[in-house]
N, C-alpha and C positions, 0 to 999 in steps of 0.2 A: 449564440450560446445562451444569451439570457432569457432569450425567447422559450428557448426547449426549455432553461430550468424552470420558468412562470409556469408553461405547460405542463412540465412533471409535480410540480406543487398543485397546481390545481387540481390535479390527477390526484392524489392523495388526499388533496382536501375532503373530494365528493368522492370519493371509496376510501375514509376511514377503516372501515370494519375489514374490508378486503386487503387490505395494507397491514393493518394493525397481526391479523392472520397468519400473513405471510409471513411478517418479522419473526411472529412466534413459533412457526412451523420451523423456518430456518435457522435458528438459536438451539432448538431443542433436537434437531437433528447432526449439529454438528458439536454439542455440549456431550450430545450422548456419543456418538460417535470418537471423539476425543477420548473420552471417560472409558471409552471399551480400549481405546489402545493403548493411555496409559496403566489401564487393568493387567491388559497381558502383556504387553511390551517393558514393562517397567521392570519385572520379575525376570523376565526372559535376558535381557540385558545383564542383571545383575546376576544370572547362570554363568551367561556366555563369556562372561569377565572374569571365572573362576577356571574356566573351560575353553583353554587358546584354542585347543585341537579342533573343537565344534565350532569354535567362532567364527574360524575361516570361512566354514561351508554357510553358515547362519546367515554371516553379513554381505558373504555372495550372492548366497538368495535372496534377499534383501533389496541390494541393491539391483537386481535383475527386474523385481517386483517393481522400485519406484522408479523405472524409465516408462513403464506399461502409463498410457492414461488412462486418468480415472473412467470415464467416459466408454473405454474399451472393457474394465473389467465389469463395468457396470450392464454392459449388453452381453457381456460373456457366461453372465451370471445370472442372467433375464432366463432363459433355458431353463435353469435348474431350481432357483429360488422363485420363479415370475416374478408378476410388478407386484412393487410395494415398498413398504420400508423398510425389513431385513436386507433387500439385495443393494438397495442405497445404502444401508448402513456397514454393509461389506465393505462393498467399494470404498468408503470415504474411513472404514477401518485400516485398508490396506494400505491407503497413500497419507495416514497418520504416523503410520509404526515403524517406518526406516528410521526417520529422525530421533524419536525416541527411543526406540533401539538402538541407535549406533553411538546415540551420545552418553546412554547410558553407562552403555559397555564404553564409551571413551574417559567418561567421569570415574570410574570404579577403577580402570586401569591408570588413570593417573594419578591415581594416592601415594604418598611416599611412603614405602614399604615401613617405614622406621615410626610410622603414627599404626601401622597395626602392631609393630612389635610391642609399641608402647602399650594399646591394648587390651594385649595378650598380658604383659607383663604385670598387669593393673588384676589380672583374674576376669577378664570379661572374658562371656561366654560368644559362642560365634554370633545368636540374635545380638546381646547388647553391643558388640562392637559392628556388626551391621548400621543396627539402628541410629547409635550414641555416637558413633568415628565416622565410617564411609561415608553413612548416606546424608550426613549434614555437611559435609567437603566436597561431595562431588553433585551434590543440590546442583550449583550454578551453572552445572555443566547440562545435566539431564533437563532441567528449565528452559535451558537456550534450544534444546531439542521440544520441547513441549510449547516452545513460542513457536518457531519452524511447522510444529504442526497445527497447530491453531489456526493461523493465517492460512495454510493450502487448505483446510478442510471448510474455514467458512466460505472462501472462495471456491472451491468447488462442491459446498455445497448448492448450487444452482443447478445442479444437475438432478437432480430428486425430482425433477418437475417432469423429467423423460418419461420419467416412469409412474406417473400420477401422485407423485408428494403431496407436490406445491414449494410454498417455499417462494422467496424472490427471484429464484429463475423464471416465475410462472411469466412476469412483466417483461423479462430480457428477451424468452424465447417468443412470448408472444408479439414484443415488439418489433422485434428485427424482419421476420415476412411480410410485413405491414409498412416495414420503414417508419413504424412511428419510435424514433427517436428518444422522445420523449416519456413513453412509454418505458425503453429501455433504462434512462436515466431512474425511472422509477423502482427501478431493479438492481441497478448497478451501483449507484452511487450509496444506499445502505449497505451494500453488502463490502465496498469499499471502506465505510465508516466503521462498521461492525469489526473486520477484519483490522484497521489501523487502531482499534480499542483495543482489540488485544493483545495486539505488539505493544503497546502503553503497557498497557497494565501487567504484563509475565515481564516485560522488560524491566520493572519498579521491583517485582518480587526479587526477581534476577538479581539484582545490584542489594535489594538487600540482604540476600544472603551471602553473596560473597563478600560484604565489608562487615560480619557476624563475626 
């Protein structure tokens, strides 16, 4: 094992620029990607919590949605979007948005009915007790959904490389018909690191808002 890791470090040594690329390709595909699903999923949550009747069917589809792999939507979507970065950026929108979605709508329905009454009772209008009550109460909930998504999406964003990205899949897919190992490690272990940094870091946000 120490072997493969001197090999994967040397590897990087003498393809900086191609490494250095890859990191950046893969950050900004799965940053944005995030960013698109806490865009619509964050709203859509916070409907569906006002709206049981629709939620049922929402969070059915939903969950129907995040058994599919990514991998599958990604080839199913090759058809219609071809290659490129929209169709990865679907795919890894779609296996962002159950968790923020469902925690959303979990964060907003566990509020104690008696902190909107309070509220309502204060004269806030629906934005400021959205804004000022709910949505700083039920932070630590939709957070924990937006850590959940974080981590699946930098990890499957290796998949971008199927369809000419790049990205650090480009080392894993190319390493693995090759059996170079090594190669692989080149690929997998940032994307491991990348991924355990942002469980750190939303898991610090996390705690701080819920001890607010």
């Amino acid at each position: 094992m120490i072997e493969l890791l001197s090999k994967a470090y040397d590897y990087i040594q003498h393809n900086q620029s191609r490494f250095w690329e890859a990191v950046g390709t893969h950050l900004r595909i799965s940053l944005t990607a995030l960013a698109l699903a806490i865009i619509i999923c964050l709203p859509l949550g916070i409907w569906i919590s006002r709206h049981p009747q629709a939620a049922r069917y929402i969070i059915n589809l939903v969950g129907v949605a995040r058994v599919i792999p990514s991998i599958a939507i990604l080839f199913l979507l090759v058809p219609t979007l071809g290659f490129g970065e929209p169709t990865a950026l679907v795919a890894l929108v779609v296996l962002a948005g159950p968790p923020i979605l469902i925690n959303t709508d979990a964060g907003m329905r566990g509020l104690n009915p008696a902190v909107r009454e309070a509220g309502r009772g204060m004269g806030m209008s629906p934005t400021q007790l959205l804004t000022r009550v709910e949505l700083p109460l039920a932070l630590p909930v939709i957070i924990a959904g937006i850590r959940t998504a974080a981590v699946e999406v930098i990890a499957s964003a290796t998949i971008a490389y199927l369809i000419g990205i790049g990205g650090l899949g480009y080392f894993i897919f190319a390493g693995l018909p090759l059996s170079r190992y090594d190669l692989l490690l080149v690929g997998a272990i940032p994307v491991a690191i990348l991924a355990f940094t942002a469980e750190l870091l939303l898991s610090a946000v996390q705690r701080s808002f819920r001890y607010q």
